[in-house]
TORPA-4810 file (N, C-alpha, C, O; in nm, 3 decimals):
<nodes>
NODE_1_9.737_11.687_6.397_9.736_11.581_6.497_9.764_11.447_6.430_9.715_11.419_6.321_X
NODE_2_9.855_11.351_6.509_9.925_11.228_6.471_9.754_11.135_6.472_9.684_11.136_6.573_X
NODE_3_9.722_11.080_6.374_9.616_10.928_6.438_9.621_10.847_6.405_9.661_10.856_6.289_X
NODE_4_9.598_10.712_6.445_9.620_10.598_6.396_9.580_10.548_6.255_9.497_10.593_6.176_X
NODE_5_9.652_10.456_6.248_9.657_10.472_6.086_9.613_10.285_6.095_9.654_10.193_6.165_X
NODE_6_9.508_10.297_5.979_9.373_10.191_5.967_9.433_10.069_5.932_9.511_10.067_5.836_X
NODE_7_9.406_9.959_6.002_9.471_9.795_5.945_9.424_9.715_5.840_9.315_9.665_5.866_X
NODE_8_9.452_9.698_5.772_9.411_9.631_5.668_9.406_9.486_5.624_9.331_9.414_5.558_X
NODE_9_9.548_9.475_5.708_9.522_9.303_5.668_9.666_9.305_5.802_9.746_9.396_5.822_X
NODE_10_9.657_9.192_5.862_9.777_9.130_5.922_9.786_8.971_5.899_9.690_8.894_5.905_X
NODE_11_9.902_8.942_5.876_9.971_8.818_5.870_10.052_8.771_5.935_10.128_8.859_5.977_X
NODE_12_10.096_8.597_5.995_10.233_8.564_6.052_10.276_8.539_5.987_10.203_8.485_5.903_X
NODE_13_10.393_8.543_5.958_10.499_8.483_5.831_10.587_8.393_5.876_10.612_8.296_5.804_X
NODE_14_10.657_8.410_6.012_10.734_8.336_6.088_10.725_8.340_6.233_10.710_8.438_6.306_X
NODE_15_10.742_8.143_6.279_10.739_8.175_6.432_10.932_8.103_6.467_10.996_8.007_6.426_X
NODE_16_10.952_8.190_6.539_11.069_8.169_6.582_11.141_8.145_6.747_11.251_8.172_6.796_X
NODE_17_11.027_8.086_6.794_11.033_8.045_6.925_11.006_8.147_7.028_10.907_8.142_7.102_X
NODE_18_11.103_8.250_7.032_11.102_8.345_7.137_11.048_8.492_7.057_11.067_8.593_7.124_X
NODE_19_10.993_8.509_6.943_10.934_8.614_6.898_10.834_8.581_6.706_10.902_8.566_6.604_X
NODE_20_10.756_8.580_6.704_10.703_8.600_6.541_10.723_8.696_6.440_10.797_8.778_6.493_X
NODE_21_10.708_8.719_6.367_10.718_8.810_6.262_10.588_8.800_6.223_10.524_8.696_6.215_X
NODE_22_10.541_8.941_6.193_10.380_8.968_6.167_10.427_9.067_6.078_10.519_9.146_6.099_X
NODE_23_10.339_9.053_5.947_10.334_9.173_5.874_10.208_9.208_5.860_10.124_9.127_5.822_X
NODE_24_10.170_9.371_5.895_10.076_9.453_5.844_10.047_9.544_5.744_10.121_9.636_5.709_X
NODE_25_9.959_9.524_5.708_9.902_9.626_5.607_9.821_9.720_5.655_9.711_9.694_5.703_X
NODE_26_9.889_9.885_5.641_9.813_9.995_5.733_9.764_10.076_5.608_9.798_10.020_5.504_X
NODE_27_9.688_10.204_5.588_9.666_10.295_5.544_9.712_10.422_5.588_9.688_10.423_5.709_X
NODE_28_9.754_10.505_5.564_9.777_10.664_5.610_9.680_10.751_5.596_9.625_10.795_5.495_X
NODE_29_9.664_10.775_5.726_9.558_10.848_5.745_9.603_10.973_5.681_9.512_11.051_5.651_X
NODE_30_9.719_11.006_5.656_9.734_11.195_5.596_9.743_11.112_5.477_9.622_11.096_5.495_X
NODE_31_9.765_11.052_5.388_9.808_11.049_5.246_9.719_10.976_5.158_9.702_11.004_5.040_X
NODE_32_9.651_10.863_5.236_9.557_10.732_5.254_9.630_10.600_5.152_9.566_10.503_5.111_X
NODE_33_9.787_10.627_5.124_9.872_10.559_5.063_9.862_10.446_5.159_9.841_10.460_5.279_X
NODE_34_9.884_10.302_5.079_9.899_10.208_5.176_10.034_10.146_5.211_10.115_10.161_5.120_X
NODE_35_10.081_10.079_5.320_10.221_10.048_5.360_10.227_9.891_5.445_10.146_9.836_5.520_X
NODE_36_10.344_9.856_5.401_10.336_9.732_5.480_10.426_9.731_5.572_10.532_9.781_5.535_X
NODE_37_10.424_9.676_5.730_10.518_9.708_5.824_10.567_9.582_5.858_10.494_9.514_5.786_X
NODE_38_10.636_9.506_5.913_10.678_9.394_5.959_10.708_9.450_6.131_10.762_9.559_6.153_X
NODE_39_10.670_9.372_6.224_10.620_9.361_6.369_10.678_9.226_6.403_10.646_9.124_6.342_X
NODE_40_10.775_9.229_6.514_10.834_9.088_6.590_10.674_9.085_6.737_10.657_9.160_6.834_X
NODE_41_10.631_9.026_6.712_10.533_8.955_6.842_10.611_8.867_6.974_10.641_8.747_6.980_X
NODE_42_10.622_8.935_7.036_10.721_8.910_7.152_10.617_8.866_7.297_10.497_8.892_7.293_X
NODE_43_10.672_8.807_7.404_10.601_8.816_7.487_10.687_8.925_7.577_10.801_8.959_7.547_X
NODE_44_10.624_8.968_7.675_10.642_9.084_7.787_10.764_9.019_7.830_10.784_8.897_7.822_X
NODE_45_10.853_9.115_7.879_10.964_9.090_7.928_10.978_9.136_8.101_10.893_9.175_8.181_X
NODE_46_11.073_9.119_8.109_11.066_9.131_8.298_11.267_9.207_8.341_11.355_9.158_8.271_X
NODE_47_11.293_9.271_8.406_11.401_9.277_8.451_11.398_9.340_8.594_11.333_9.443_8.611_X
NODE_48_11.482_9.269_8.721_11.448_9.305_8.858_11.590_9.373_8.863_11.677_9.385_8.776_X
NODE_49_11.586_9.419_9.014_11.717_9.516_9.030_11.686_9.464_9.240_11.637_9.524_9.336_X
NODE_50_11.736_9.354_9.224_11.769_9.276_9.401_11.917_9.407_9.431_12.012_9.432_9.357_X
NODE_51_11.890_9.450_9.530_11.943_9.510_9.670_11.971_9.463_9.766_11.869_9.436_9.830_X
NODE_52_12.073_9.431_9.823_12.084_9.339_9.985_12.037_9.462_10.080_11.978_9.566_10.049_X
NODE_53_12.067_9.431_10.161_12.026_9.494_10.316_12.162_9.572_10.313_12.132_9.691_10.309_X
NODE_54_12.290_9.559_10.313_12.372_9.683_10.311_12.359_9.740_10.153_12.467_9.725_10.096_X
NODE_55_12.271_9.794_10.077_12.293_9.895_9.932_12.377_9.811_9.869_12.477_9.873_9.832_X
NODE_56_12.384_9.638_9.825_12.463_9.615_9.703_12.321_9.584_9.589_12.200_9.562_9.596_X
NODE_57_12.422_9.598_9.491_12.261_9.548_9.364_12.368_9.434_9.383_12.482_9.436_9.428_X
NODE_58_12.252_9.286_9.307_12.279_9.198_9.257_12.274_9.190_9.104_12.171_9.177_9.038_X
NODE_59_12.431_9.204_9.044_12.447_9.179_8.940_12.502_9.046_8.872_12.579_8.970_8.932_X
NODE_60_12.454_9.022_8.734_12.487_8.915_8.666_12.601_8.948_8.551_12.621_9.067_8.527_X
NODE_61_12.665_8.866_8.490_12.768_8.903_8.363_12.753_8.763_8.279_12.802_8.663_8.331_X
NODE_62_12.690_8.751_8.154_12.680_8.718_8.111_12.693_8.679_7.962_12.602_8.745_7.912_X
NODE_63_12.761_8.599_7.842_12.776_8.620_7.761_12.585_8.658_7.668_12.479_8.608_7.705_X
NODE_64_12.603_8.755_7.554_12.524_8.827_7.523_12.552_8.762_7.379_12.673_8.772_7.362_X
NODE_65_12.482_8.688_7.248_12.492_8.620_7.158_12.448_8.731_7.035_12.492_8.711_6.922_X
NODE_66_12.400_8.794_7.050_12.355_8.972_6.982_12.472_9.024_6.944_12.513_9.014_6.828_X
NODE_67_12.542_9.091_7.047_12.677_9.129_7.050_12.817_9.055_7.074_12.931_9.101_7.072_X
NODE_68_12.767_8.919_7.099_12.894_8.877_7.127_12.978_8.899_7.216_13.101_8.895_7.207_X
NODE_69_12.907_8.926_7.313_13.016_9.033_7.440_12.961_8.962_7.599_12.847_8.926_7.627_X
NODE_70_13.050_8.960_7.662_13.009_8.942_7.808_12.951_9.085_7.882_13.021_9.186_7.891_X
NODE_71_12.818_9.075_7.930_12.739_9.204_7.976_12.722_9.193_8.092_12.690_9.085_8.140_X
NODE_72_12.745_9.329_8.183_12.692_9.357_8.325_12.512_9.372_8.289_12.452_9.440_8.205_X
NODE_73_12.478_9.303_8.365_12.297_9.327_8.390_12.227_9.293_8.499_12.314_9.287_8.586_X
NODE_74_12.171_9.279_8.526_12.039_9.267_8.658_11.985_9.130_8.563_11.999_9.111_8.442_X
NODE_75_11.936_9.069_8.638_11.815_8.934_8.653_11.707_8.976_8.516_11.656_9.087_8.496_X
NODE_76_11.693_8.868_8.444_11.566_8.956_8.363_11.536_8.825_8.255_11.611_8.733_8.224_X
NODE_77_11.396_8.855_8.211_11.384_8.742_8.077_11.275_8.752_8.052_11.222_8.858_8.088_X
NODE_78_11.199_8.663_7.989_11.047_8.635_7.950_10.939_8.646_8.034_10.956_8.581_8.137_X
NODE_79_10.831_8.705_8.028_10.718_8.618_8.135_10.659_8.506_8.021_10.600_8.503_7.913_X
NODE_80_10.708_8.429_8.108_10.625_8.253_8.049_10.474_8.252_8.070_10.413_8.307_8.161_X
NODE_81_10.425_8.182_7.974_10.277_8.164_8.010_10.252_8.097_8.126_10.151_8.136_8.185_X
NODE_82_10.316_8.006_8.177_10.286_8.005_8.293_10.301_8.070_8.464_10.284_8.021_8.576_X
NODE_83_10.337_8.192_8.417_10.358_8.335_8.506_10.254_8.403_8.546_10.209_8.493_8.475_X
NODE_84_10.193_8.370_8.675_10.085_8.408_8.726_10.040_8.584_8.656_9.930_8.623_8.620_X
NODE_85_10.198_8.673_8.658_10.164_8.783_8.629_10.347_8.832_8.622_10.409_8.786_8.718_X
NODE_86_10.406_8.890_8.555_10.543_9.010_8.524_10.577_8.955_8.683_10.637_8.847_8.677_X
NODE_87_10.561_8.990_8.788_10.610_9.017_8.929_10.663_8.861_8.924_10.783_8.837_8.909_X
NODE_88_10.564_8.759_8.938_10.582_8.659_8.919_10.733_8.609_8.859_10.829_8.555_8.913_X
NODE_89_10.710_8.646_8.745_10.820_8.600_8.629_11.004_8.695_8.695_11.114_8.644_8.716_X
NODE_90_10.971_8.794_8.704_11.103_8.863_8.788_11.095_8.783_8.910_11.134_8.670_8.882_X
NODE_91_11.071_8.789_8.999_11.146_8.675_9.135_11.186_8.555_9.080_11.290_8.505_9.122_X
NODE_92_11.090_8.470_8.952_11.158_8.342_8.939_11.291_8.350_8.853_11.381_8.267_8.843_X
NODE_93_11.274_8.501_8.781_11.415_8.482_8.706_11.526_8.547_8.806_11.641_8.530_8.764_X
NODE_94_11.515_8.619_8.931_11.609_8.684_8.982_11.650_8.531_9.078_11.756_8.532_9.140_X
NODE_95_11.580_8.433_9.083_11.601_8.320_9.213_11.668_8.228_9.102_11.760_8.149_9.120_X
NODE_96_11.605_8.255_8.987_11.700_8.118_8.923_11.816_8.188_8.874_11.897_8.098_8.850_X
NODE_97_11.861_8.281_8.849_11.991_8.328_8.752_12.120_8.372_8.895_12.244_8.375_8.893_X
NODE_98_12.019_8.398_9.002_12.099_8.479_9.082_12.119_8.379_9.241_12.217_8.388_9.316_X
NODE_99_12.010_8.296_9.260_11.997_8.212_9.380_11.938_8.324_9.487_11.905_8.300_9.603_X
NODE_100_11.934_8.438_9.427_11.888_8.540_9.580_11.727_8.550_9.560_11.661_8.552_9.456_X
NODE_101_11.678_8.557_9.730_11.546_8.589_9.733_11.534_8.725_9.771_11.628_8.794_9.732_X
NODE_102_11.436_8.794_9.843_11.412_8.929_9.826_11.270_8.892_9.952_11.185_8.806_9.971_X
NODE_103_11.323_9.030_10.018_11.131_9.020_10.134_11.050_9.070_10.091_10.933_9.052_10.125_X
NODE_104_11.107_9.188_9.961_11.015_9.315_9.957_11.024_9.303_9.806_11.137_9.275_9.768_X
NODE_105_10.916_9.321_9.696_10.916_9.312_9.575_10.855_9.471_9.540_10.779_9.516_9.626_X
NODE_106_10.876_9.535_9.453_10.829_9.668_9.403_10.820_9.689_9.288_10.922_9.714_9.222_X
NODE_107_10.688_9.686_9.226_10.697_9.717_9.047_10.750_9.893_9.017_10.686_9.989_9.061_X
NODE_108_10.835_9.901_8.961_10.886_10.070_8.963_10.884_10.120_8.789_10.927_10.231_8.756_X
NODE_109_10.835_10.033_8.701_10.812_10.103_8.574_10.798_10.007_8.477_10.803_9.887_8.505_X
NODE_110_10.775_10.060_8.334_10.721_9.976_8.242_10.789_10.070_8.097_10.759_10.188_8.082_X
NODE_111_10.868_10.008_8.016_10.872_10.075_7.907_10.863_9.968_7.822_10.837_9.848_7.832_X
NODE_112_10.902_10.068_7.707_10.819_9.972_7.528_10.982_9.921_7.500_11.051_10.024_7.502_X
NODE_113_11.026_9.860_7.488_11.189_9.801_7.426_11.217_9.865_7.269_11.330_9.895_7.231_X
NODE_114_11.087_9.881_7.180_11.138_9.941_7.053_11.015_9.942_6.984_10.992_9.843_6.915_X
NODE_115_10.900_10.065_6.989_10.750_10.022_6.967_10.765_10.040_6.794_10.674_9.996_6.723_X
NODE_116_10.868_10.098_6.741_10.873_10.062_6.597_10.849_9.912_6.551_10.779_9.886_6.453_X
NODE_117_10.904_9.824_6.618_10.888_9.657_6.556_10.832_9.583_6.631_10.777_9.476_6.603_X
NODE_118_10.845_9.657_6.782_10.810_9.528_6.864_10.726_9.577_6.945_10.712_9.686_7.000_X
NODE_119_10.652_9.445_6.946_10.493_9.499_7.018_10.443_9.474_7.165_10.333_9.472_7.221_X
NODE_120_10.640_9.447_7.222_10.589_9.363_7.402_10.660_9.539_7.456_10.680_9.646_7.398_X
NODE_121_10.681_9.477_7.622_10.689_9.548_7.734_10.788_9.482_7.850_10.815_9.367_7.883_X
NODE_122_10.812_9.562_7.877_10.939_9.517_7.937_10.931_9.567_8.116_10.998_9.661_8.160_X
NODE_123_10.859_9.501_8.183_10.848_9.550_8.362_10.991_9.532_8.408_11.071_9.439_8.392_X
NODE_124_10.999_9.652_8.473_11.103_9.678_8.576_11.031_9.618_8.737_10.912_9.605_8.763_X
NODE_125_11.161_9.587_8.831_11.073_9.570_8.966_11.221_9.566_9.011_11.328_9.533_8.961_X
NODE_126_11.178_9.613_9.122_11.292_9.686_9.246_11.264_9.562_9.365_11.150_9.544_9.410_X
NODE_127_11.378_9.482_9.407_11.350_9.321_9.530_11.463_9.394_9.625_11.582_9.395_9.595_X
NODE_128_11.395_9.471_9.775_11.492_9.476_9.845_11.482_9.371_9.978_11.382_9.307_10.007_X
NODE_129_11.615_9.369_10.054_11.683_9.287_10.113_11.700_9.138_10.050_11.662_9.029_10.093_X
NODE_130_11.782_9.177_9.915_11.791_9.048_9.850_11.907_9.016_9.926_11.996_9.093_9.962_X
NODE_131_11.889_8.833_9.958_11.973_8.762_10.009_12.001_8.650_9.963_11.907_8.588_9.913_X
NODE_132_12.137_8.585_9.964_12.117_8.416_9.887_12.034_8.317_9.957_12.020_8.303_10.078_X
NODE_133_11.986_8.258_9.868_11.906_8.154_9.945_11.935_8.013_9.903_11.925_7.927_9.991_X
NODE_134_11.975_7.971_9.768_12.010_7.875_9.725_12.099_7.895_9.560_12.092_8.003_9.502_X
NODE_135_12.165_7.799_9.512_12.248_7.780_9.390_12.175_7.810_9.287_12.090_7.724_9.264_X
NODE_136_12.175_7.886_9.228_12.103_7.943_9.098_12.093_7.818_9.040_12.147_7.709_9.057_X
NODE_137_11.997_7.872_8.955_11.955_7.729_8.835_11.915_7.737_8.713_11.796_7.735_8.681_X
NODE_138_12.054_7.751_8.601_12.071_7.784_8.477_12.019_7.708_8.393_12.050_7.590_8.408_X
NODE_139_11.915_7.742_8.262_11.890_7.675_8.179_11.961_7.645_8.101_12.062_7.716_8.099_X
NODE_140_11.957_7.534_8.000_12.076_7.500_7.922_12.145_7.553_7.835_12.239_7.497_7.779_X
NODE_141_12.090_7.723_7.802_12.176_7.779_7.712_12.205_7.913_7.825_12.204_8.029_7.783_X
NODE_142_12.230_7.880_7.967_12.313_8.009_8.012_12.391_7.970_8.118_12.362_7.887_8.204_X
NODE_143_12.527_8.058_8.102_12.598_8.043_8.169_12.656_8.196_8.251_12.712_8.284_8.185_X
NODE_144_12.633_8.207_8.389_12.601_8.356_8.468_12.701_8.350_8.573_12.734_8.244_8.627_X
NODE_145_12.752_8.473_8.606_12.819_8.428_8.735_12.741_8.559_8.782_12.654_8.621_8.722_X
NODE_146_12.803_8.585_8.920_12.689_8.700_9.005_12.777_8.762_9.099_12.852_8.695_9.169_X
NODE_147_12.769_8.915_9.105_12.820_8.966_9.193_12.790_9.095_9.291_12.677_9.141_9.271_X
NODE_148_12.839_9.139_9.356_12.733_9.233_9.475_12.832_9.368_9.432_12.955_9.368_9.444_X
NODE_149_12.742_9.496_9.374_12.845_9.598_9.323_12.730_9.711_9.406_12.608_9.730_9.402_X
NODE_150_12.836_9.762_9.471_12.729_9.907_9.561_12.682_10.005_9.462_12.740_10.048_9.363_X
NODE_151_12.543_10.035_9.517_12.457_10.091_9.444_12.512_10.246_9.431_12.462_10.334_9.360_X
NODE_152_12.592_10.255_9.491_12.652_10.453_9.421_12.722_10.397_9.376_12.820_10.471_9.386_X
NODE_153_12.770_10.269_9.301_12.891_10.260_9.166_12.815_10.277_9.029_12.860_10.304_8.918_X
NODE_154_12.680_10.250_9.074_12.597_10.264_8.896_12.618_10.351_8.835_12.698_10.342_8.742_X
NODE_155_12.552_10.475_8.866_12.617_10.600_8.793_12.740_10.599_8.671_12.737_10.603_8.548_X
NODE_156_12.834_10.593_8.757_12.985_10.559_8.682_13.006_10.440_8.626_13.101_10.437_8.548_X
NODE_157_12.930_10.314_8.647_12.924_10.182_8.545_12.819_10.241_8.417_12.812_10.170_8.317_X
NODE_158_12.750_10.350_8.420_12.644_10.348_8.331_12.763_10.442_8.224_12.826_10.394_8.130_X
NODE_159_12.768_10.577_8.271_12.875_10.644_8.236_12.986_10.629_8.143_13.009_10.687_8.037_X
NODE_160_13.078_10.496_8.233_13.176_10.434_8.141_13.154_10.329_8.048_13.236_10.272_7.975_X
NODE_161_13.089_10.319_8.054_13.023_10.228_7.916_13.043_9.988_7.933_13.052_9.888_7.862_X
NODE_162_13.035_10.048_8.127_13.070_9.911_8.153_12.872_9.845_8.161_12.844_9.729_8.131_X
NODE_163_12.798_9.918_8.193_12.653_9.868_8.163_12.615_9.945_8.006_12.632_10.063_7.973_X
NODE_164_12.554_9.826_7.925_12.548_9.880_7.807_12.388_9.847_7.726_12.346_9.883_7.616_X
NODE_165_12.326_9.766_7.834_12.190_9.762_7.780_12.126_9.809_7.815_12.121_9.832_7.936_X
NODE_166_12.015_9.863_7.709_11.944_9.969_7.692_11.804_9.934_7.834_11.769_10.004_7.929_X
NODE_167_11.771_9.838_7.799_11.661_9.794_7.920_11.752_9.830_8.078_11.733_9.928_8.150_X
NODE_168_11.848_9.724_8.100_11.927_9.772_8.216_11.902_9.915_8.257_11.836_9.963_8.349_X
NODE_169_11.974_9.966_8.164_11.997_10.172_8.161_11.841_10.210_8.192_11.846_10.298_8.277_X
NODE_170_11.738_10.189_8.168_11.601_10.229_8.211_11.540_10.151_8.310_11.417_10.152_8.312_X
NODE_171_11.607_10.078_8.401_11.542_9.999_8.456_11.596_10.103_8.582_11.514_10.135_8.668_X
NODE_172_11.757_10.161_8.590_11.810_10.207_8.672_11.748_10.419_8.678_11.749_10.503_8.769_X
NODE_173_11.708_10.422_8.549_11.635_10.552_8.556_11.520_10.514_8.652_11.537_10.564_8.764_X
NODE_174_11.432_10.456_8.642_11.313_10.393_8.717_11.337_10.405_8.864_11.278_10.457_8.958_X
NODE_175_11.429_10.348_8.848_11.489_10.330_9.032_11.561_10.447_9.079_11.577_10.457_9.201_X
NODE_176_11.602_10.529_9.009_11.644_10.703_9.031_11.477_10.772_9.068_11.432_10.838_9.162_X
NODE_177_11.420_10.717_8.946_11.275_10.813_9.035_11.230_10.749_9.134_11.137_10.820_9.172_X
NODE_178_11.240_10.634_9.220_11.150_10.581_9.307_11.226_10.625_9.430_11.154_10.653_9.526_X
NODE_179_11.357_10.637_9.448_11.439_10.699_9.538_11.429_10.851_9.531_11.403_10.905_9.638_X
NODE_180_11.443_10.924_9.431_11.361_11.072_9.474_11.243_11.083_9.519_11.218_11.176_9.596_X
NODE_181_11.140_10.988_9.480_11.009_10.961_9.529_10.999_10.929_9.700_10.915_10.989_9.767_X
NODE_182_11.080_10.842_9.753_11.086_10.735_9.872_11.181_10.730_9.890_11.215_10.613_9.904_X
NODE_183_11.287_10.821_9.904_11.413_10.788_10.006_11.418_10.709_10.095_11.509_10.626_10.095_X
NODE_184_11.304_10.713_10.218_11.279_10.577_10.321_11.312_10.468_10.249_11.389_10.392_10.310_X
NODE_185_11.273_10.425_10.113_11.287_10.279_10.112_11.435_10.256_10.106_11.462_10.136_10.104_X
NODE_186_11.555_10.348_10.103_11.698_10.340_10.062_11.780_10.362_10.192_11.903_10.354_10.185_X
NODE_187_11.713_10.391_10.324_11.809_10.416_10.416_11.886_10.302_10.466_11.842_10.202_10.523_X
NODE_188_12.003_10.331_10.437_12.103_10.188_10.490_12.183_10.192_10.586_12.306_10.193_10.587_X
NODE_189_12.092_10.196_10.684_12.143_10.301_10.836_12.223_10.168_10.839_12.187_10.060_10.791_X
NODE_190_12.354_10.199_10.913_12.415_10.127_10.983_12.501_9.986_10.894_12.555_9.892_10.951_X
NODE_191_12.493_10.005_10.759_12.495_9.880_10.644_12.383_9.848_10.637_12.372_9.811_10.520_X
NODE_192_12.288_9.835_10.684_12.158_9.791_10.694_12.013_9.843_10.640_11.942_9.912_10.713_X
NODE_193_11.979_9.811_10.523_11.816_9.830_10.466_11.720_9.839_10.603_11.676_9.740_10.662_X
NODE_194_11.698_9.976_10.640_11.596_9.993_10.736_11.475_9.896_10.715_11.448_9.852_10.603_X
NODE_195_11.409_9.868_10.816_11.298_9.752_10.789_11.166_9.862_10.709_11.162_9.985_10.706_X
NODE_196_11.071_9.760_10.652_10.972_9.842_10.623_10.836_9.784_10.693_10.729_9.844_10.680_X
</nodes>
């Protein structure tokens, strides 16, 4: 059996605005050899997946400074400390990146982004009958445009290698189980997101 393996000492070494560097000192529990790990301290992350009332997602394309590449993605970013709670932080980033609001908010999953280094979480949340409501409102290092792509094109955007982030790609598994789960919430009788 795998068990946790004993701390010994932790340190910050660097703060770098949007994540720290922490190094630990663990023991092994099978060997009792000691090891040092280095850990980015991140805060929780957030990414929504807005739906209009006829089945479009609201997507963003954005240049990506990692890769250097302009990326298809959904709404998503930090929860700020001043974020009542994750839910919170997704509507304000899907209203500021995207200008759309949403009637219906749904938390649909939670994964680890990379529990080897990094020690946050990343909430998914499902906003249906997203609609525009006002001009997005970009902070000074982004520049987004936004567009309405029907929700049976994902599949084949995931597929062809036109969605390529890894959070995205699990945000849309999430939302595969909540629709095998709740089909009701997906009926788009008529173009139209049945009411709930």
């Amino acid at each position: 059996m795998v068990e946790d393996w004993e701390m010994l000492q932790s340190e910050t070494l660097a703060n770098y605005r949007i994540f720290t560097v922490r190094q630990d000192t663990r023991r092994s529990p099978r060997t009792g050899n000691v090891h040092n790990f280095f850990v980015l301290d991140a805060a929780d992350w957030v990414n929504i997946i807005p739906i209009t009332p006829d089945g479009k997602v609201v997507f963003i394309r954005q240049f990506r400074h990692g890769t250097a590449a302009v990326t298809l993605e959904i709404p998503g970013g930090v929860v700020d400390e001043t974020d009542a709670d994750p839910q919170t932080a997704a509507y304000r980033e899907m209203l500021e990146e995207t200008g759309y609001d949403a009637r219906q908010i749904i938390h649909i999953g939670i994964v680890e982004p990379n529990p080897a280094f990094l020690n946050n979480r990343c909430h998914t949340y499902l906003a249906l009958g997203a609609c525009w409501k006002q001009a997005p409102q970009f902070d000074g290092a982004e520049d987004i445009s936004t567009e309405e792509i029907d929700l049976t094109a994902v599949p084949s955007l995931i597929t062809s290698g036109q969605i390529t982030h890894a959070l995205v790609v699990a945000a849309f598994y999430h939302l595969d189980q909540v629709r095998r789960q709740q089909p009701d919430l997906f009926n788009f009788a008529n173009g139209r997101l049945s009411p709930q």
